[in-house]
C-alpha positions in Angstrom: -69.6 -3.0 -123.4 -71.0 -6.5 -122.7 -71.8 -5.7 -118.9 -73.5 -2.1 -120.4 -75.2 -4.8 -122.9 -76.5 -7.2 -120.0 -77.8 -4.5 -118.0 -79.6 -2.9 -120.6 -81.4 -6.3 -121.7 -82.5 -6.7 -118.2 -84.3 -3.7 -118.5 -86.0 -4.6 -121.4 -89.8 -5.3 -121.0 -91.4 -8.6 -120.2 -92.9 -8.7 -123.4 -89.8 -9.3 -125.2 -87.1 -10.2 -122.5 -88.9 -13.7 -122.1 -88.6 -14.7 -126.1 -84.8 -14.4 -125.6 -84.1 -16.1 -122.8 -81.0 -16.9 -122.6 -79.3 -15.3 -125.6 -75.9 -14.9 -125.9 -74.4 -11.3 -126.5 -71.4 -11.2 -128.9 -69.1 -8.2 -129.1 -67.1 -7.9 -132.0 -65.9 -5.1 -133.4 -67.1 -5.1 -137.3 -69.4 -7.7 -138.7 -67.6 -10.5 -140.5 -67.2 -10.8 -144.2 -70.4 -12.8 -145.0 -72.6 -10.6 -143.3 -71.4 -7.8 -144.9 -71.7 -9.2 -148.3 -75.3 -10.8 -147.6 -76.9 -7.5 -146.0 -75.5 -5.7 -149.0 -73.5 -3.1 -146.1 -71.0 -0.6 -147.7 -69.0 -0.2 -144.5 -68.7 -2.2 -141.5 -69.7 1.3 -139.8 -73.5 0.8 -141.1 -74.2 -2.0 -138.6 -74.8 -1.6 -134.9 -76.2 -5.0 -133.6 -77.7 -7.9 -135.5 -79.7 -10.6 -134.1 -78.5 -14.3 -135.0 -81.3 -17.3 -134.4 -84.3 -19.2 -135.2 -87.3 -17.1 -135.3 -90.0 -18.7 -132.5 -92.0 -20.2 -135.0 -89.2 -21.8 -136.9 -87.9 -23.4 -133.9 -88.4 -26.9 -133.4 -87.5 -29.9 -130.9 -86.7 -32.2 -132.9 -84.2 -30.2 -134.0 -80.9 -32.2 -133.0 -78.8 -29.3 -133.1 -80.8 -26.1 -131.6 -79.2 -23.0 -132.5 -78.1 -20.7 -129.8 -80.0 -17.5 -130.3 -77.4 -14.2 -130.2 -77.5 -10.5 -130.7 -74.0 -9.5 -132.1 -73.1 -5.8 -130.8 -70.8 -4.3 -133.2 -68.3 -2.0 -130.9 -66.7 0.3 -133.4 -69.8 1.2 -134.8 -71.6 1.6 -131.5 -68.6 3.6 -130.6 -68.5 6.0 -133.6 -72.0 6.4 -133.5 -72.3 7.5 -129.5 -69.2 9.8 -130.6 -70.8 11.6 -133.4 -74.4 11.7 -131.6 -73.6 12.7 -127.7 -76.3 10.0 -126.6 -75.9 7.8 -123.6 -74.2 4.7 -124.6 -76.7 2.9 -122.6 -79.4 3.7 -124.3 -78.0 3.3 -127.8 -77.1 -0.1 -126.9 -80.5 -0.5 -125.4 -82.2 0.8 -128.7 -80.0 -1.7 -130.6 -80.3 -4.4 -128.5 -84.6 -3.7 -128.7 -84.5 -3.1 -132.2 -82.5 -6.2 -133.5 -85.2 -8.4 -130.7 -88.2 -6.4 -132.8 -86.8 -7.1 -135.8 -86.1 -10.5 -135.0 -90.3 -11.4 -134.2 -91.2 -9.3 -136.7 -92.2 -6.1 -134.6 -93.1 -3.1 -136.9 -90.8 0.0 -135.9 -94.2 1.6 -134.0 -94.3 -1.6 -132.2 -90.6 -0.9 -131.0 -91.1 2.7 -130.6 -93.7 2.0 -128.0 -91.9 -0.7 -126.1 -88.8 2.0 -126.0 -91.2 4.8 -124.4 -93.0 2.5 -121.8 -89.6 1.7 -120.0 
């Protein structure tokens, strides 16, 4: 899943791909307990991805620690959710992956929608 990951965040357009350069991708199979409990989720199913980090105009260099920006893939989910749909896994990771970046800068779903169709 993480080389699937990788490959699909190369192909992601210019236009995002150089605000997260070099974010890490995390795998993990459910969200931990604290996200769960601050996003409010019901099941660990209800997450695919989340993006972890700084938002660009929070970030600062005098920061002594910088926090590594990361988008957390959440297999089962991903997994039960390319089971029940038939979609390429691929692209649902890319979707994720696009939509968790867009959410991250503040992208409006339109705004992802178009980035999506133009690659």
């Amino acid at each position: 899943m993480e080389t699937v990951a990788r490959r699909q965040l190369d192909r992601i357009p210019n236009e995002l791909r150089r605000h997260v350069e070099g974010v890490v991708i995390r795998i993990a199979d459910f969200p931990d307990d604290e996200t769960m409990d601050t996003m409010g989720l019901e099941t660990p199913f209800d997450l695919l991805g989340l993006y972890h980090g700084v938002a660009i105009g929070n970030k600062s260099i005098f920061d002594p620690t910088p926090q590594v920006d990361m988008i957390f893939l959440y297999r089962r989910a991903l997994l039960e959710y390319w089971c029940a749909s038939g979609e390429d896994l691929g692209h649902i990771i890319r979707h994720v992956i696009i939509h968790e970046i867009g959410h991250h800068f503040g992208l409006s779903d339109a705004d992802m929608e178009r980035i999506e169709e133009d690659t």
